[in-house]
N, C-alpha and C positions, 0 to 999 in steps of 0.2 A: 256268641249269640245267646245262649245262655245264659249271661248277665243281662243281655239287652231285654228276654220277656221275664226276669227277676225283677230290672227296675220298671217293664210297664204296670205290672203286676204292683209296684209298691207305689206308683202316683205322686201326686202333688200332696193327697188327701189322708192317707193313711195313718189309723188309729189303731191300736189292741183291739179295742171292742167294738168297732166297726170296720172290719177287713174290707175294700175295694173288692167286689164280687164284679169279674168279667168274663164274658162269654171268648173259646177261642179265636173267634171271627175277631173282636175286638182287639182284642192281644196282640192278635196278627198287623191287625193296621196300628195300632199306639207303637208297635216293635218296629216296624217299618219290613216284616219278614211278611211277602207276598203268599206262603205257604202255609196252612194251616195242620196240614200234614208234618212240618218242620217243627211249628209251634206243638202240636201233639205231643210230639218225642221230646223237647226239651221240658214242655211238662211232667214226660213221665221221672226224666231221669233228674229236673230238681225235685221232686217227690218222693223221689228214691234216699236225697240229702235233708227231706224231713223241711225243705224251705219254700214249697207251694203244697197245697193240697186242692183237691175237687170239693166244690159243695151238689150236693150235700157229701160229708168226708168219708170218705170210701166207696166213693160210685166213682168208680174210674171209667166209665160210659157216658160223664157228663161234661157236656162242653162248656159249664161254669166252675172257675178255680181262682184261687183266692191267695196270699202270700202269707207264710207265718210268720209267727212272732220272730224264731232265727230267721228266719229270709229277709225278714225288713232288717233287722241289725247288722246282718250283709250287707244290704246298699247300703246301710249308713255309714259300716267298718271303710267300704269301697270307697264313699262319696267322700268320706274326712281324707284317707290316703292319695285322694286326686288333688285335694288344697295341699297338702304337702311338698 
């Protein structure tokens, strides 16, 4: 599940300098996880792996979070070994 709000988080649309900025509600419905409470704690702990952060970045009180630069290279790493 954890991969699953990784890739909602990294989109169709994602750029370096324009990060996809989603509220958790949102997250929750593009993830397909009915629980935002669920989606919370997988944000905490890819945050903890430095591959989503909160905006603004360090307000861990704010229900918009964003993917980083290694969190996007993850789904790509992930998306190339699934054509494999």
């Amino acid at each position: 599940n954890q991969i699953t709000v990784l890739k909602s988080l990294y989109g169709e649309t994602f750029t370096p300098e324009d990060p996809k900025l989603l509220q958790i509600d949102q997250i929750s419905e593009v993830s397909g996880l009915n629980d935002e409470r669920e989606v919370q704690r997988y944000l905490y702990i890819l945050e903890g792996q430095k591959l989503v952060t909160p905006y603004p970045e360090g307000d861990f009180t704010s229900k918009t979070w964003h993917i980083t630069k290694i969190g996007a290279k993850l789904v790509r790493t992930i998306a190339k070994s699934a054509l494999n």
